[in-house]
VMD Tcl script that draws the C-alpha trace (Angstrom):
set ca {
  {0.00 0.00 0.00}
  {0.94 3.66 -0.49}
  {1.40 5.50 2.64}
  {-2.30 7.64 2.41}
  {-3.72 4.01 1.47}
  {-1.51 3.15 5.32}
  {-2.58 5.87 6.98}
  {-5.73 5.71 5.65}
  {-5.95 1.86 7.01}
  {-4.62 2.81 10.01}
  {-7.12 5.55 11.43}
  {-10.42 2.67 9.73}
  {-9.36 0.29 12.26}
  {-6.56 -1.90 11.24}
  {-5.01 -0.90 13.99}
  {-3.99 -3.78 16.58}
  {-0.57 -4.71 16.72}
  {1.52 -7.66 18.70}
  {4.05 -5.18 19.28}
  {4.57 -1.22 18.16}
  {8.35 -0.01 17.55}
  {8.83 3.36 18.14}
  {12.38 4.68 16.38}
  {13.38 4.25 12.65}
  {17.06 3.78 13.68}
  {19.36 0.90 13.35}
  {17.83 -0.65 16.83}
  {14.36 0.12 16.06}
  {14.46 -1.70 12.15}
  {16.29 -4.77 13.59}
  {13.49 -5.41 16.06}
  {11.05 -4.76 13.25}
  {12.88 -6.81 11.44}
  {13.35 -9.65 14.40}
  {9.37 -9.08 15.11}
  {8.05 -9.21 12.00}
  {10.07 -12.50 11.23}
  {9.11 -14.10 13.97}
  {5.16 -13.48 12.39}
  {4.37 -10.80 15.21}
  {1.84 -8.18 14.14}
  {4.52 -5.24 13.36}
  {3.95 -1.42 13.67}
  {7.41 0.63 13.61}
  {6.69 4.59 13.53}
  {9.76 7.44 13.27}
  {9.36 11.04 13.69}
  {11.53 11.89 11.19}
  {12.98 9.74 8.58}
  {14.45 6.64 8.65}
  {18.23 6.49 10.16}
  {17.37 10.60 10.45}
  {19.57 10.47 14.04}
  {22.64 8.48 14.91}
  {22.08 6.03 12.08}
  {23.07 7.77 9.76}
  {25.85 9.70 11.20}
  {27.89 7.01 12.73}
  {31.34 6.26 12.40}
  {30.21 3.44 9.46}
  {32.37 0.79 11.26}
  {30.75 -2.64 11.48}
  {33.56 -3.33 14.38}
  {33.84 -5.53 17.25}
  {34.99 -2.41 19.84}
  {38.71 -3.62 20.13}
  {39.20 -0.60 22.39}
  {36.35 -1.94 24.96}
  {38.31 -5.57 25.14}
  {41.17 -2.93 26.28}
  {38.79 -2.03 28.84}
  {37.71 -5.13 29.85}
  {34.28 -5.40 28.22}
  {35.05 -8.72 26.64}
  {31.13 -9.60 26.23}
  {30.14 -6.72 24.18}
  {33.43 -7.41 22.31}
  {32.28 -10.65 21.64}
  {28.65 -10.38 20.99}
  {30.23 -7.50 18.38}
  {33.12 -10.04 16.65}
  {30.79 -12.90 16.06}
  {27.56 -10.38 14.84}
  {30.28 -8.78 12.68}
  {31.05 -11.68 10.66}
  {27.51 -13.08 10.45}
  {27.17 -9.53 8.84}
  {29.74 -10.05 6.77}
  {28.68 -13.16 5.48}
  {25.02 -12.41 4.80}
  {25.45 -9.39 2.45}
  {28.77 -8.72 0.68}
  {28.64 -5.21 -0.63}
  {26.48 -3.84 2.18}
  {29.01 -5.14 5.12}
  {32.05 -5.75 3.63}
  {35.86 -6.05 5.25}
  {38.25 -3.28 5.68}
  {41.67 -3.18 6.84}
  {42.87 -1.16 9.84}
  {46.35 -0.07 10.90}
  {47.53 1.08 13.85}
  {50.78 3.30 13.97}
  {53.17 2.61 16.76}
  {55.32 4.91 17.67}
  {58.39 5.20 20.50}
  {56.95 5.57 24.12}
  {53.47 5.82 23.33}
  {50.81 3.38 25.01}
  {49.83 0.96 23.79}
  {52.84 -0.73 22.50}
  {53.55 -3.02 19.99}
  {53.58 -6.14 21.99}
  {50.45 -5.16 24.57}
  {48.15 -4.26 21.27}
  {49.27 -7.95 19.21}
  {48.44 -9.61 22.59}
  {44.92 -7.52 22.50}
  {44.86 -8.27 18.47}
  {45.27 -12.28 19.29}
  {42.12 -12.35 21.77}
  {40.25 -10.35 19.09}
  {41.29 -12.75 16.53}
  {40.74 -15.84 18.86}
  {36.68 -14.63 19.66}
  {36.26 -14.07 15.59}
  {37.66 -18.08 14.67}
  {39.88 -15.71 12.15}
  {43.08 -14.78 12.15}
  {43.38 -11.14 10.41}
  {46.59 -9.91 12.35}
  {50.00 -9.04 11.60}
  {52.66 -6.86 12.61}
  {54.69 -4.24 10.25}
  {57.97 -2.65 9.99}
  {57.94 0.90 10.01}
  {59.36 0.45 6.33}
  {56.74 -2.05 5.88}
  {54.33 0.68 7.70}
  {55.11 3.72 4.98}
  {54.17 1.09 2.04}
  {50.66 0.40 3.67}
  {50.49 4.18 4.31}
  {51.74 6.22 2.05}
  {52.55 9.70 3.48}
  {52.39 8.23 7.26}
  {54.78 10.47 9.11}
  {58.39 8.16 9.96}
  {59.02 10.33 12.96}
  {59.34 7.97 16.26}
  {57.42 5.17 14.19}
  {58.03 1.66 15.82}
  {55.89 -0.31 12.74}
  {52.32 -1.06 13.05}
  {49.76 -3.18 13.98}
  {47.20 -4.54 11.04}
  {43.82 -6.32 11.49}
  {40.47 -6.42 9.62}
  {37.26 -5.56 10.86}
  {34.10 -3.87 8.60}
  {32.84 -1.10 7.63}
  {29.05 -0.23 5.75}
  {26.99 2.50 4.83}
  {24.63 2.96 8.10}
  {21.60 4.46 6.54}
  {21.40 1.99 3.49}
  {22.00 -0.34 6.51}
  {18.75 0.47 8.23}
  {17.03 0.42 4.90}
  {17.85 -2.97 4.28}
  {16.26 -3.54 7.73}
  {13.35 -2.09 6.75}
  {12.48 -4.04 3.41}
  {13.05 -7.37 5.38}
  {10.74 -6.13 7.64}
  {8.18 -5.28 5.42}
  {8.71 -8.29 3.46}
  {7.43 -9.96 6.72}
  {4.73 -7.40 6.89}
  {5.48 -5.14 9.40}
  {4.53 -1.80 8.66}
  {7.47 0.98 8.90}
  {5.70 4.70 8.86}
  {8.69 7.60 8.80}
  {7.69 11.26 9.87}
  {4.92 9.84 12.19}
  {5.41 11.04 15.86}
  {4.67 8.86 18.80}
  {2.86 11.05 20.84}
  {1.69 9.10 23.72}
  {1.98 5.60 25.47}
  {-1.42 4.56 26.71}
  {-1.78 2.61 29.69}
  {-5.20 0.45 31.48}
  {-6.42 1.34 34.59}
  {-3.88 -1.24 35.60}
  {-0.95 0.40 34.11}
  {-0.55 -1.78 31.76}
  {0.28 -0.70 28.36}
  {-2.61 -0.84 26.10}
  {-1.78 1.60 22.91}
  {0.09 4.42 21.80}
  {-1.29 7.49 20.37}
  {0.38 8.66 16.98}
  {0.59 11.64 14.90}
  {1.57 11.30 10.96}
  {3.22 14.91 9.79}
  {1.19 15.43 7.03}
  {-2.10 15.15 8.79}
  {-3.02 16.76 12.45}
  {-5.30 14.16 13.60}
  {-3.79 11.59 15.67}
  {-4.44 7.95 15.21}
  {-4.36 5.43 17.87}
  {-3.01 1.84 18.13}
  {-4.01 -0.74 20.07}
  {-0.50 -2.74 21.07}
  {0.58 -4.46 24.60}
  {4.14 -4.05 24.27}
  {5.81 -0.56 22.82}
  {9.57 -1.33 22.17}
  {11.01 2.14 22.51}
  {13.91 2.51 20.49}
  {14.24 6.10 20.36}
  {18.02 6.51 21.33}
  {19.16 9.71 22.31}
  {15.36 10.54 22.94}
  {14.50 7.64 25.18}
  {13.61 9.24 28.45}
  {10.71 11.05 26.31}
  {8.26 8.03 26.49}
  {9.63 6.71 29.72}
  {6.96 7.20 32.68}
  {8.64 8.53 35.47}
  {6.56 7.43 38.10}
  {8.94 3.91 37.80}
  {12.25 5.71 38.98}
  {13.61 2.57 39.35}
  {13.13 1.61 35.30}
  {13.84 4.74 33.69}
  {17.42 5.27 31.92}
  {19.20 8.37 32.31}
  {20.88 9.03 28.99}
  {23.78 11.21 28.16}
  {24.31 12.28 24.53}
  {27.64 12.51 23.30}
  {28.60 13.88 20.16}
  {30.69 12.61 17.60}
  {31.73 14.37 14.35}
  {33.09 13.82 11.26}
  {35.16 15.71 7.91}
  {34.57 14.65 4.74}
  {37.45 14.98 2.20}
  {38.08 14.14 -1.58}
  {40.35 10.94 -1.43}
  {42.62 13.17 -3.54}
  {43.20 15.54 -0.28}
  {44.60 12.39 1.81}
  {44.59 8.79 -0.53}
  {44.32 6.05 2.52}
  {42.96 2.84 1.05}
  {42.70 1.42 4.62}
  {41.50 2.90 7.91}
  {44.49 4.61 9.81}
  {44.33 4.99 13.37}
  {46.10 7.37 16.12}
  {45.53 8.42 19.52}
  {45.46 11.94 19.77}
  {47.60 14.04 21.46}
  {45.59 15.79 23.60}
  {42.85 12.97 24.92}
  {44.36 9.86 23.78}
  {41.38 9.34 22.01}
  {41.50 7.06 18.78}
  {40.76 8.95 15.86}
  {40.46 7.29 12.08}
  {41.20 8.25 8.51}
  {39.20 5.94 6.28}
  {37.75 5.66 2.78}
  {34.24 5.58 1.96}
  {32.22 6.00 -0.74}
  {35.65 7.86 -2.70}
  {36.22 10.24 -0.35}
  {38.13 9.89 3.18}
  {36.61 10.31 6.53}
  {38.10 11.94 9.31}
  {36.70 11.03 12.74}
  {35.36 10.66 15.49}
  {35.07 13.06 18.31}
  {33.54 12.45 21.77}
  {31.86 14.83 23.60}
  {28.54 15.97 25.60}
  {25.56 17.34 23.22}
  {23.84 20.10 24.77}
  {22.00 21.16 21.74}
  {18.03 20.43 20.95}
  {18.01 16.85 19.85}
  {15.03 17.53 17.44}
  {17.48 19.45 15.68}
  {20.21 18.43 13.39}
  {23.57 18.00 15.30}
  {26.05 20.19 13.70}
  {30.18 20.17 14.00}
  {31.57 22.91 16.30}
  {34.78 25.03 15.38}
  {36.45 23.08 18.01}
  {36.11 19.81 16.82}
  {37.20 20.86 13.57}
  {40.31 22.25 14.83}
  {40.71 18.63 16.91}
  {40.33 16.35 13.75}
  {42.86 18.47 11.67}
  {45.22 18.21 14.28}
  {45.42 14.82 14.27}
  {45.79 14.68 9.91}
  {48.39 16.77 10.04}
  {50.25 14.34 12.54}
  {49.25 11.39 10.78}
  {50.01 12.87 7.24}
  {52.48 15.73 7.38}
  {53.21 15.47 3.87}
  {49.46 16.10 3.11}
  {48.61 19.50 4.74}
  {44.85 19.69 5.03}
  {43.34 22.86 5.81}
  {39.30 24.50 6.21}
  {38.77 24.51 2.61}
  {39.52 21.04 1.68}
  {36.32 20.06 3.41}
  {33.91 18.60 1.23}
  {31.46 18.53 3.91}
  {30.73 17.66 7.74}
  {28.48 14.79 9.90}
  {27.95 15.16 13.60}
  {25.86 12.24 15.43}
  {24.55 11.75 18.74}
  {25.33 8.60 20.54}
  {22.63 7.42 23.34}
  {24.84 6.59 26.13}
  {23.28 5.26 29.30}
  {24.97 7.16 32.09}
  {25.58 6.58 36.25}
  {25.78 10.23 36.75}
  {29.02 9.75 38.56}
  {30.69 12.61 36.09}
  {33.23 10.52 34.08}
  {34.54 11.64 30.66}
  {32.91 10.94 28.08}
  {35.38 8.15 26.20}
  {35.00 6.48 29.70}
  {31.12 5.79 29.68}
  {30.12 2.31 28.95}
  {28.87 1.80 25.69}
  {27.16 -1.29 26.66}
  {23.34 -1.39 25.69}
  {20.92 -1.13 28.89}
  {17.41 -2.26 28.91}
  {14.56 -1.31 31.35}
  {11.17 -3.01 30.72}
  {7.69 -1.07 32.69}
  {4.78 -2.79 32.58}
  {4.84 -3.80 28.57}
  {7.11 -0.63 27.57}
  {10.81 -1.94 26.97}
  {13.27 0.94 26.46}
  {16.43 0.17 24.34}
  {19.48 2.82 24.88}
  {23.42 2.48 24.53}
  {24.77 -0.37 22.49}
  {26.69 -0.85 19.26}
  {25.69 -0.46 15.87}
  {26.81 -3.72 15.13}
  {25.05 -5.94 17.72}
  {21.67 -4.49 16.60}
  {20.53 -8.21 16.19}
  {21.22 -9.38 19.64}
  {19.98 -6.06 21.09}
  {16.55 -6.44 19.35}
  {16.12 -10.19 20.56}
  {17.10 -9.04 24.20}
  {14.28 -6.55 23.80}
  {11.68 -8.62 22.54}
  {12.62 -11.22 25.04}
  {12.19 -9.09 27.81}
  {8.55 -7.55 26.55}
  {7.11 -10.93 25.39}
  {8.12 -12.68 28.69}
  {6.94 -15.97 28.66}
  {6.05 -16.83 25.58}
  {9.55 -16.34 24.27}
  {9.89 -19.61 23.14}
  {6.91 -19.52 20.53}
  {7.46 -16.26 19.93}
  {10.93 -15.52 18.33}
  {12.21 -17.36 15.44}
  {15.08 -19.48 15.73}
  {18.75 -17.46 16.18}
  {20.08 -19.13 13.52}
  {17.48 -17.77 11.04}
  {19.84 -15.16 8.77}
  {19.02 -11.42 8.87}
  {19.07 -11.12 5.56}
  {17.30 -12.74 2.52}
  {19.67 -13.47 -0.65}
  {19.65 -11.90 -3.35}
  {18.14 -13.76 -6.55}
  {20.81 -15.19 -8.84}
  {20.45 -12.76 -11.87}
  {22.82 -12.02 -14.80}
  {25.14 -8.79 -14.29}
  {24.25 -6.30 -16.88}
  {27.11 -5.16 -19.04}
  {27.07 -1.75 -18.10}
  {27.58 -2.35 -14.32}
  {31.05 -3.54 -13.18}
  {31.52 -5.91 -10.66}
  {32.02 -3.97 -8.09}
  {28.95 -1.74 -8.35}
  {27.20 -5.14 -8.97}
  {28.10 -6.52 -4.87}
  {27.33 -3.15 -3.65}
  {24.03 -3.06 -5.87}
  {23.37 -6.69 -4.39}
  {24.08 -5.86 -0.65}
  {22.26 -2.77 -0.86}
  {19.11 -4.17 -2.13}
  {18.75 -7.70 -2.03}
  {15.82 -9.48 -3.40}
  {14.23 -6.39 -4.94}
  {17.64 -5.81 -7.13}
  {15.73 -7.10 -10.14}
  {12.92 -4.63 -9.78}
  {15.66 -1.78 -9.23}
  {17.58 -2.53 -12.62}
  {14.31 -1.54 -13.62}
  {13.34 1.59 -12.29}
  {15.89 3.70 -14.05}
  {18.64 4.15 -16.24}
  {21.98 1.89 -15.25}
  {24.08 5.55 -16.04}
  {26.09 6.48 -13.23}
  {24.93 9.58 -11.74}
  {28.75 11.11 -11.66}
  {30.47 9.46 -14.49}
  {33.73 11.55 -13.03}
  {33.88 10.95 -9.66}
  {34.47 8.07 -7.34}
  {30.96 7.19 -6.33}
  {29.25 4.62 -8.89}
  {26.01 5.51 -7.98}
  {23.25 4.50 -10.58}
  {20.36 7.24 -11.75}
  {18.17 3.92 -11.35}
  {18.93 4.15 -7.28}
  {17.24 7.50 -7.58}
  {14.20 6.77 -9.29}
  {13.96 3.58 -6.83}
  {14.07 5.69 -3.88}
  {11.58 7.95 -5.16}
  {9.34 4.80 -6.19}
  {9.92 2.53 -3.14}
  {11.72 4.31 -0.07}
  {9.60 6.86 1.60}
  {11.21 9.70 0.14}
  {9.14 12.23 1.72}
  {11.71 15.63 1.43}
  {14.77 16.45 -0.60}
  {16.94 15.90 2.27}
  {15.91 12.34 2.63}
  {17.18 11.23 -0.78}
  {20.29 13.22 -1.21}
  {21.28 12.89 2.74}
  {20.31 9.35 3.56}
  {19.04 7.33 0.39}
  {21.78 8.33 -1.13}
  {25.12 10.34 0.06}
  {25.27 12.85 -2.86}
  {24.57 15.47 -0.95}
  {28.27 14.44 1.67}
  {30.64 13.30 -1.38}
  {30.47 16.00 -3.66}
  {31.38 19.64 -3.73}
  {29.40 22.42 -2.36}
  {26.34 19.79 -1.51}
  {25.85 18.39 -5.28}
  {24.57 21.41 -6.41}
  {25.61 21.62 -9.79}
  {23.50 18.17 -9.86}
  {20.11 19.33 -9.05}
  {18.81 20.48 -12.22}
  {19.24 16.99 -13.74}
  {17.75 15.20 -10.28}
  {15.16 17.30 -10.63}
  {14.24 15.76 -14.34}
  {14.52 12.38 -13.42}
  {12.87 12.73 -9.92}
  {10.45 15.21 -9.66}
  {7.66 13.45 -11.75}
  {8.52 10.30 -9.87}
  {7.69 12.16 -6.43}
  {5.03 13.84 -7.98}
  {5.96 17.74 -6.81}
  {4.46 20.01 -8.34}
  {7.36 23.10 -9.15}
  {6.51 25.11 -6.20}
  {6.83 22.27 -3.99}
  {10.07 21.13 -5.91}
  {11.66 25.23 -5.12}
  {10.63 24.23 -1.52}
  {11.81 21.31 -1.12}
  {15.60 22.59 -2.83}
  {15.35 25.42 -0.58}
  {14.96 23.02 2.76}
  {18.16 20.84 1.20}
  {20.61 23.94 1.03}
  {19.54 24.83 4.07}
  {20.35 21.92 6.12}
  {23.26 21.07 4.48}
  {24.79 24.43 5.17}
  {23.41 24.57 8.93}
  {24.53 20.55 10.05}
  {26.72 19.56 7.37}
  {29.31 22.49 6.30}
  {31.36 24.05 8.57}
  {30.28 26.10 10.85}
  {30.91 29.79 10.52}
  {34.16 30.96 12.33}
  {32.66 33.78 13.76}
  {29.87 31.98 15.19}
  {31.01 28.71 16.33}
  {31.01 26.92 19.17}
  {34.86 27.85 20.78}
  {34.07 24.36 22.35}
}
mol new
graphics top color blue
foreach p $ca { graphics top sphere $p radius 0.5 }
foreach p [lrange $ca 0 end-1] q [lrange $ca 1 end] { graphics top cylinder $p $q radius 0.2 }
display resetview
């Protein structure tokens, strides 16, 4: 059904559900996904779009957290290792390996020895060995333009990396194959509750219509993130998480500016924080930072002058051969990580970024966790809300995440690369995408071999209901090239306005919205009115 047809369904009376999601994230469409496959009755709402928050502004790293074995967290290690290469295996081209290296250099901690040791456990959870040690000589060959100064060699290993949004996406069309329905830019504005307390619905708003809808459910899974605490009770003290955002940020360069073909790693200087240089999508990412969000979280998280500063500190370091300056940056991505906090006032690299679950009378609220134990986290959470009838509920563990694609012929015009990205990112409906458009890439003379077809499937099939979503999240246009693919616009216009069915006025809007976020959240801020940190 189309979404009015949805809605429309929705407010008639088909409107009783085994078990309402509430947040379009990467937690939120693997317990769709987990829910739906197990044959529950499967509402997920977001008030935004899809991946809108941290999804889609992670770190991309499909990664077992080798830093939190360092700190002793070998279970979420763990769970992360062995989710990582069921991942892996399930869909090449969405999840696919990439190869880290770690610098060593004279007196700095860890050393050579201590991180193999820490490398060999990693390896020993995974079945897998990816390690190996190199020369410094060896080192500069990997890493071309890695500075020589105090370098002891360096430490390489393999872990993953994906695109998040498409990610969630993926989720979300396994869901829905299962028939769950997935609603973005529909606001959960209330948890209703029997006299008992006992939850017995949840009130909903759509944004295109006022009138709120509700849903009849016994168990809301709220998945929310950063914005947990907002459907949490608080007359339950004793279940409600206290979460602390922390943002991270990102630069986005042209590979040109600093060629890595593997993810580089360094602590910085100042916080001994590990910071990484790695390729995606042709350009290279600088990130993360760490750090406590005090902005509005219904607004877009945006890079401060600070952080800037912080991650080109740490490229000049790594790559003092390959000066990098302001207006290199192709663009920016700042994300807001859901950590569950004790209040006792660590830092905020120190936080445990284990998942936490507290479950109120048939609400279950999801916060923390890993991007890449989304599986297990969803499971845990529909465990805990279904209670006893776990066993009949959930479908086996063993049952894969992800359908495979159909065996189909690789059409001449797509190499075979673009072909296991094309198959990762869309699975079973790959047929009916080869369809949908022309197989042209959209920038013949650029790194990213994105297909016009990709467009007009978005605009078909993927809730595409503002600019922003297709050139932010469907696709990364709008982060990979110059000056937020402007000089693009005229021809995305021809191929999707009709498609979307915007009239010109809406069209003029909808550009208008694009530019405007992009220049607010995902440029660089303005010197003179940035955040001095």
């Amino acid at each position: 059904m189309t979404r009015t047809e949805t809605l429309d369904a929705l407010r008639s009376g088909t409107n009783d559900f085994d078990v309402v999601v509430v947040g379009g994230g990467i937690t939120g469409a693997g317990v769709a996904r987990e829910a739906a496959g197990s044959g529950l009755r499967t509402l997920l709402v977001e008030q935004k779009d899809f991946s809108w928050g941290t999804s889609s502004r992670s770190s991309k790293m499909v990664h077992g957290g080798l830093r939190y074995l360092g700190s002793g967290h070998y279970g979420l290690t763990r769970d992360a290792v062995r989710e990582r290469e069921r991942l892996m295996g399930e869909a090449p081209g969405l999840i696919d390996p990439l190869r880290f290296i770690m610098p060593h250099f004279k007196g700095q901690f860890p050393g050579p020895r201590l991180f193999q040791t820490l490398l060999r456990v990693y390896d020993f959870i995974a079945r897998n060995r990816s390690r190996h040690f190199l020369t410094p000589a060896e080192s500069m060959l990997w890493v071309p333009g890695l500075t020589g100064e105090n370098l002891a060699g360096a430490s390489g290993f393999t872990d993953a990396v994906t695109d998040d949004s498409r990610l969630v996406l993926r989720l979300i069309a396994e869901a829905r194959r299962d028939g769950a329905i997935c609603l973005n830019y529909t606001r959960a504005l209330k948890v209703r509750r029997s006299d008992d307390g006992q939850v017995s619905g949840l009130l909903i708003q759509p944004e295109e219509n006022g009138t709120p809808i509700e849903i009849s459910t016994p168990l809301v899974i709220n998945a929310t993130g950063a914005w947990a605490d907002r459907l949490q009770s608080g007359d339950t003290p004793d279940n409600t998480m206290h979460i602390r955002p922390l943002r991270g940020s990102h630069l986005v360069l042209p590979w040109s500016c600093l060629p890595v073909s593997c993810s580089v790693s360094l602590f910085h200087p100042e916080d001994g924080r590990p910071v990484f240089a790695f390729p995606w999508l042709g350009t290279t990412v600088l990130g993360t930072t760490d750090l406590d969000h005090d902005g509005n979280l219904d607004q877009e998280p945006v890079i401060s002058e600070a952080e800037t500063a912080y991650l080109l500190k740490i490229a000049s370091r790594l790559f003092p051969g390959s000066p990098i300056t302001r207006d290199d940056i192709l663009s920016t991505w700042a994300g807001v990580r859901p950590v569950v906090t004790d209040g006792k006032g660590k830092a905020p690299s120190k936080e445990n970024r284990e998942h936490e679950l507290r479950r109120d009378r048939g609400l279950v609220s999801i916060a923390g966790g890993k991007l890449t134990t989304f599986r297990v986290i969803a499971r845990e959470a529909l465990s805990r809300g279904l209670g006893g009838n776990v066993g009949q509920a959930l479908r086996p563990a063993s049952e894969p995440v992800f359908q495979p694609t159909k065996d189909s012929a690789r059409p001449a015009a797509i190499g075979h690369q673009c072909w296991q990205r094309l198959q990762g990112f869309y699975g079973p409906e790959l047929e009916e995408l080869l369809a949908s458009g022309p197989l042209e890439p959209v920038t013949p003379n650029q790194a990213s071999d994105l297909l016009w077809a990709e467009l007009c499937w978005a605009c078909q099939k993927e809730d595409v209901q503002h600019l922003d979503d297709l050139l932010l999240r469907r696709t990364r246009l709008g982060l990979v090239l110059p000056n937020a693919g402007q000089q693009l616009l005229p021809d995305i216009r021809s191929h999707c306005q009709p498609l979307l069915g915007w009239d010109d006025k809406r069209w003029e809007d909808e550009q208008a919205r694009y530019l405007a976020i992009y220049h607010n959240a995902y440029s660089l801020p303005p010197r003179e009115a940035s955040d001095a940190g």
